[in-house]
C-alpha positions as CSV (number, residue, x, y, z in Angstrom):
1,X,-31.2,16.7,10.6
2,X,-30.3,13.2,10.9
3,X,-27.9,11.2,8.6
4,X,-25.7,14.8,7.9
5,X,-22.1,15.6,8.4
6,X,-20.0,18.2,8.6
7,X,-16.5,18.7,8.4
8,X,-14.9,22.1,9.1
9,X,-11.8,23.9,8.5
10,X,-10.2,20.8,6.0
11,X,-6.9,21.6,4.6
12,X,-6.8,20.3,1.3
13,X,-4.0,20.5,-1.8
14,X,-4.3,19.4,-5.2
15,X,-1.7,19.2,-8.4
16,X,-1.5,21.6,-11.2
17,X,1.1,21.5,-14.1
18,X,3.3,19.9,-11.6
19,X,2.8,22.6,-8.8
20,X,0.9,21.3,-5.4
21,X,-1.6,24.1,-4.4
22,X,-2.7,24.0,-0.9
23,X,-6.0,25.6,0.8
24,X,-8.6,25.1,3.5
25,X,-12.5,24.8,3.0
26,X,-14.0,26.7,6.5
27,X,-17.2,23.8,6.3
28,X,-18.4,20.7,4.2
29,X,-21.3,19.1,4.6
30,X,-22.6,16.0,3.3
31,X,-26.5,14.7,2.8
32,X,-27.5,11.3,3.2
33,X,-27.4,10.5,-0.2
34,X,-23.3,11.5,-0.1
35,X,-23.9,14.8,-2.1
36,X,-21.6,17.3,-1.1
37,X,-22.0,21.2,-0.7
38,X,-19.1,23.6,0.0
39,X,-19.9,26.4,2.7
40,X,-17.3,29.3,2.7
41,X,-17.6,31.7,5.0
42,X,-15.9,35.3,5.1
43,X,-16.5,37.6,8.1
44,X,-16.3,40.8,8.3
45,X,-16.3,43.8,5.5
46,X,-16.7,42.6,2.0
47,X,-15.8,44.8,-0.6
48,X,-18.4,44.8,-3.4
49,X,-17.5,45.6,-7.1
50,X,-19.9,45.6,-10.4
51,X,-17.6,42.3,-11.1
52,X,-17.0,40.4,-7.8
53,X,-16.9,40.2,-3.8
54,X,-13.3,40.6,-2.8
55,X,-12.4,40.1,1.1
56,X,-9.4,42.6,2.2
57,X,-7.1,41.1,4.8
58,X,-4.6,44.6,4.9
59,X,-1.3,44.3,3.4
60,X,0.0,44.4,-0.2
61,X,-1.4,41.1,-2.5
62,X,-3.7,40.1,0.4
63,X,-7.2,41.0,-1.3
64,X,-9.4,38.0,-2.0
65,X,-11.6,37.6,-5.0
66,X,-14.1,35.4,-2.8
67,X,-16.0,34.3,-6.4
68,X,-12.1,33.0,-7.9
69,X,-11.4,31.5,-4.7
70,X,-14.7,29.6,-4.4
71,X,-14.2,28.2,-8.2
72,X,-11.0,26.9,-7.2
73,X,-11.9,25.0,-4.7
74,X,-14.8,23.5,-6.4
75,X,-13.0,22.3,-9.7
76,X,-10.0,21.1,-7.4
77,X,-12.1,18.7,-5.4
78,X,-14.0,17.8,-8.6
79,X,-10.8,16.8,-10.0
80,X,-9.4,15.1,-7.0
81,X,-12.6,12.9,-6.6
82,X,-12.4,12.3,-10.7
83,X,-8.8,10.9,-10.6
84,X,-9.8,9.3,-6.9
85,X,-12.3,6.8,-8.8
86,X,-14.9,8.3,-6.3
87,X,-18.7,8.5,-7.1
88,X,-19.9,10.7,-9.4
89,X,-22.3,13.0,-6.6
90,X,-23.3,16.3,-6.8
91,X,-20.8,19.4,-5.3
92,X,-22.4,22.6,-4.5
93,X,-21.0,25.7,-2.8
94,X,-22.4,28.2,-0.9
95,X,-21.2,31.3,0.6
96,X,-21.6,32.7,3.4
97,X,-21.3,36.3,4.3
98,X,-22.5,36.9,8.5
99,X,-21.6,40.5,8.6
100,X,-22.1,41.6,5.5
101,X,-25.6,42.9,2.8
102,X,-25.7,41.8,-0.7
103,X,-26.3,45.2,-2.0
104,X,-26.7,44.5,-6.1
105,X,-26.4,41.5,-7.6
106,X,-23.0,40.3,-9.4
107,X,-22.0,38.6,-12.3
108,X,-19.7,36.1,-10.2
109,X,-21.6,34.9,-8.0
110,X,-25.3,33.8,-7.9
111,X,-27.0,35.7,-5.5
112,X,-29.0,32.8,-4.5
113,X,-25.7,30.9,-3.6
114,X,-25.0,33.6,-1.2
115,X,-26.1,33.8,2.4
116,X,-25.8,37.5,4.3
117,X,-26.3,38.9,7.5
118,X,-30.1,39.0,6.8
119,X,-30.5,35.1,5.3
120,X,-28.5,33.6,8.8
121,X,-32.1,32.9,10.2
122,X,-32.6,30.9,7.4
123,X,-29.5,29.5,7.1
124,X,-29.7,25.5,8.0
125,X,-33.1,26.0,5.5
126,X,-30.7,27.1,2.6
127,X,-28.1,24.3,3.3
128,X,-30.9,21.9,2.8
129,X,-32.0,23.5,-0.3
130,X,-28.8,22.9,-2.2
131,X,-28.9,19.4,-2.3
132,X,-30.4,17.7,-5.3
133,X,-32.2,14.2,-5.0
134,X,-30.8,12.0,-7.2
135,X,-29.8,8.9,-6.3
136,X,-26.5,7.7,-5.8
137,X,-25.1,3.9,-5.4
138,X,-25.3,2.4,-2.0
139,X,-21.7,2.9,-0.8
140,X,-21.2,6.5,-2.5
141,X,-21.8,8.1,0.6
142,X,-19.2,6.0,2.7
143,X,-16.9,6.7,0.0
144,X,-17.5,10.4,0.3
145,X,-17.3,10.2,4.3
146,X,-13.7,8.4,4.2
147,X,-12.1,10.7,1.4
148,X,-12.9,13.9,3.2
149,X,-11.7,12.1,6.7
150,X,-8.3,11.1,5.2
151,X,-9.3,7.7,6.1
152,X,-6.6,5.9,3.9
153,X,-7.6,2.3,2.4
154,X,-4.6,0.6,2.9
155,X,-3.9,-3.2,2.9
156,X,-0.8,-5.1,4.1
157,X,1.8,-5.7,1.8
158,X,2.5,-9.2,1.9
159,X,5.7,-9.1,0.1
160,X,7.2,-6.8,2.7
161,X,6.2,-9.1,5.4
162,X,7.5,-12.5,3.7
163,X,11.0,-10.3,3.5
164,X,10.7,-9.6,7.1
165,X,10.3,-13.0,8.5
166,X,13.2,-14.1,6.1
167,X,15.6,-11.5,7.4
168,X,14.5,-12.5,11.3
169,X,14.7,-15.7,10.5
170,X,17.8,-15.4,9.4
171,X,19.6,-13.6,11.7
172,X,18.1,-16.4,14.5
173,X,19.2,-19.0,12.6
174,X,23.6,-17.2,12.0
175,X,24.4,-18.9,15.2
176,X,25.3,-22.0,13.6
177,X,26.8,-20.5,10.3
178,X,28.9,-18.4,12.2
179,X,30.6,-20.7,14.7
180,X,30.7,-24.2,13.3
181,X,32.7,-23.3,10.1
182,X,36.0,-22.1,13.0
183,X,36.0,-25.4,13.8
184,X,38.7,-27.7,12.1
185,X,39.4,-31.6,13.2
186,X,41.2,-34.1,10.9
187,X,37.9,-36.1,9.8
188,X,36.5,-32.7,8.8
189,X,32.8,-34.3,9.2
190,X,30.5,-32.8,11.6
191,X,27.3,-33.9,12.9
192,X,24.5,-31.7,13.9
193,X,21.6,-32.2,15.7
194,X,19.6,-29.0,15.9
195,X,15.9,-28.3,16.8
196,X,14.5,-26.8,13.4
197,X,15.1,-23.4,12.3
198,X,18.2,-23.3,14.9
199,X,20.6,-22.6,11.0
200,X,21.4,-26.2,9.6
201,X,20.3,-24.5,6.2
202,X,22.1,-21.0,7.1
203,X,24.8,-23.2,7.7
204,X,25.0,-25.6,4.7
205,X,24.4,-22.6,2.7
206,X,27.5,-20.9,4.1
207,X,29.6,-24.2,3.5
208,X,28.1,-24.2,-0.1
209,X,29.0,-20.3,-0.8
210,X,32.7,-21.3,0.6
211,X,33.4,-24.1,-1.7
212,X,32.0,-21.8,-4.2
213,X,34.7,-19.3,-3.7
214,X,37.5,-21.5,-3.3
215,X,36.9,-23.7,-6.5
216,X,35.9,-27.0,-4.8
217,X,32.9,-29.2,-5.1
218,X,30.5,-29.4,-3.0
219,X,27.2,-31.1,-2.7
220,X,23.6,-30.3,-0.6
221,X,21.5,-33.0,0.0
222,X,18.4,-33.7,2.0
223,X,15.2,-35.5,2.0
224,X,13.1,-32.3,1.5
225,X,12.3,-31.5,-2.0
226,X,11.0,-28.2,-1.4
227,X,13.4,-27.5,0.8
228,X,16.5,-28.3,-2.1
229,X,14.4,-26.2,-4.7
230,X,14.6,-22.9,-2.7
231,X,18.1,-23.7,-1.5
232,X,19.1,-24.2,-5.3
233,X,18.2,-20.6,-5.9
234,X,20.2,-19.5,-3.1
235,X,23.2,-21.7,-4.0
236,X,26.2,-20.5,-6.1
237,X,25.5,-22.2,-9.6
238,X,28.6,-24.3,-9.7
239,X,27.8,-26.4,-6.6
240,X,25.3,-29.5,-6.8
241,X,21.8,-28.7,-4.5
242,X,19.4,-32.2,-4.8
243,X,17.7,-34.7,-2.6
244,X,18.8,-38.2,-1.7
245,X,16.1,-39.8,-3.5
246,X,17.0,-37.4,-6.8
247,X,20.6,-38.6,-5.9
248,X,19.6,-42.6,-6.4
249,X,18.1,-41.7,-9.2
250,X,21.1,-40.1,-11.1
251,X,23.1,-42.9,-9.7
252,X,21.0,-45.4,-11.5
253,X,20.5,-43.5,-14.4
254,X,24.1,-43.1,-15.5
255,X,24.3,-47.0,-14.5
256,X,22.8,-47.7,-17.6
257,X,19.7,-49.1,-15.0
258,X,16.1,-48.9,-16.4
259,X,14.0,-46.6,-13.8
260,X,10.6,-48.5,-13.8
261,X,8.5,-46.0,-11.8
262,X,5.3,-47.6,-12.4
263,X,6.8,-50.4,-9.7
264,X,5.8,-49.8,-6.0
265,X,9.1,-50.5,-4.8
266,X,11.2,-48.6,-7.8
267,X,12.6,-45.8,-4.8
268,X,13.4,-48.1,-1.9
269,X,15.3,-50.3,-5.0
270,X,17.4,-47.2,-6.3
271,X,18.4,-46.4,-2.7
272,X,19.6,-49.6,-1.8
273,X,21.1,-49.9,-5.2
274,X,23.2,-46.6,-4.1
275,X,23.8,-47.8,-0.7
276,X,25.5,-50.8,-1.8
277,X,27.3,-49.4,-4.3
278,X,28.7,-46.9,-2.1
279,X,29.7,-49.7,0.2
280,X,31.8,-51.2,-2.5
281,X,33.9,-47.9,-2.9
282,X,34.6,-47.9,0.9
């Protein structure tokens, strides 16, 4: 019928007391309304005891109890959809025996959740019975699809990628910071004219960690106020990171000057204030 799927042979693995159990579930199939029904099917001979169905496989250890194994597999994927936050939708199993008679009926198993040689012809009619009616919420059943097709919901961590770019951008911008600080003239003053992100701040940073370490004073300043905040918390603490305006102002300040913001011309004032001021001293 439309609007069905069916998974087969999943491998699946769940937790218990710390130990990861693994299996596989031969078929799953899930109705429209994203109920879910577990088919496991065992060819071949079946043992039949008063108590269970047990499928032999030769060897020491390797009989089945189908009826245990079934129950496993049921409560794990119950509790794997519980602690998956997935919808609460019916899970029924059925088994599915091809070569095999049901001769009595067994305490472990329900016979009418059993399907032998002589049900096959009826088989897709008993899948269909299984599933119950009720209603689930609109996006249960896509839910249901994606968990049993590993589809993982994953979203880009954005963190990671900010600490990308800074590490790229960093190594792109070490030319500067690399080369200009082996250079040595009397004046010890160097102009640079660089495109942007070519390493002026890689650069000045470097000068800034160097002072640092030698015990001398050093001073960053630009006309980028954002750009002095995130340099400050890059900066040793012991050197000065501002921006010119910010620089006027502590001029001014320690001056004794009044800082009258409210006037439209307070910042061209304070700069020319420091300008000429630094004239003098020359």
């Amino acid at each position: 019928p439309a609007n069905f799927d069916v998974f087969h042979n999943l491998p699946w693995s769940s937790m218990h007391q710390g130990n990861q159990h693994f299996g596989e579930l031969d078929l799953v199939v899930i109705s429209p309304l994203g109920h879910i029904l577990l088919i496991e099917v065992k060819a071949g001979a079946i043992e039949e005891t008063t108590q269970s169905l047990v499928k032999t496989y030769g060897g020491i250890n390797k009989d089945k109890d189908i009826g245990h194994q079934i129950r496993r597999q049921h409560s794990s994927l119950k509790e794997r959809m519980n602690h998956g936050d997935l919808p609460k939708v019916h899970v029924g199993t059925l088994l599915v025996l091809p070569d095999h008679v049901i001769r009595s009926a067994v305490l472990a198993y329900p016979r009418d959740r059993v399907v032998d040689a002589t049900d096959m012809p009826t088989l897709c009619q008993r899948v269909l019975g299984t599933f119950p009616g009720t209603e689930t919420a609109a996006t249960a059943r896509q839910l249901v699809v994606d968990f049993f097709s590993n589809r993982f919901a994953v979203v880009p961590d954005v963190s990671t990628h900010i600490g990308q770019v800074v590490q790229s951008s960093t190594q792109l911008a070490s030319g500067l910071a690399d080369w200009v600080p082996k250079i040595s003239h009397t004046s010890n003053l160097f102009v640079i004219e660089a495109t942007a992100g070519s390493g002026k701040t890689q650069l000045a940073l470097n000068l800034l960690q160097t002072a640092a370490q030698h015990k001398q004073r050093a001073c960053y300043v630009c006309f980028n106020r954002p750009l002095a905040d995130h340099l400050a918390k890059l900066a040793p603490a012991s050197v000065e990171v501002t921006t010119f305006h910010q620089l006027c102002r502590d001029w001014s300040e320690r001056q004794g000057a009044a800082v009258d913001f409210a006037a439209a011309d307070v910042f061209e004032r304070m700069t020319q204030d420091y300008v000429d001021a630094c004239g003098k001293l020359n």
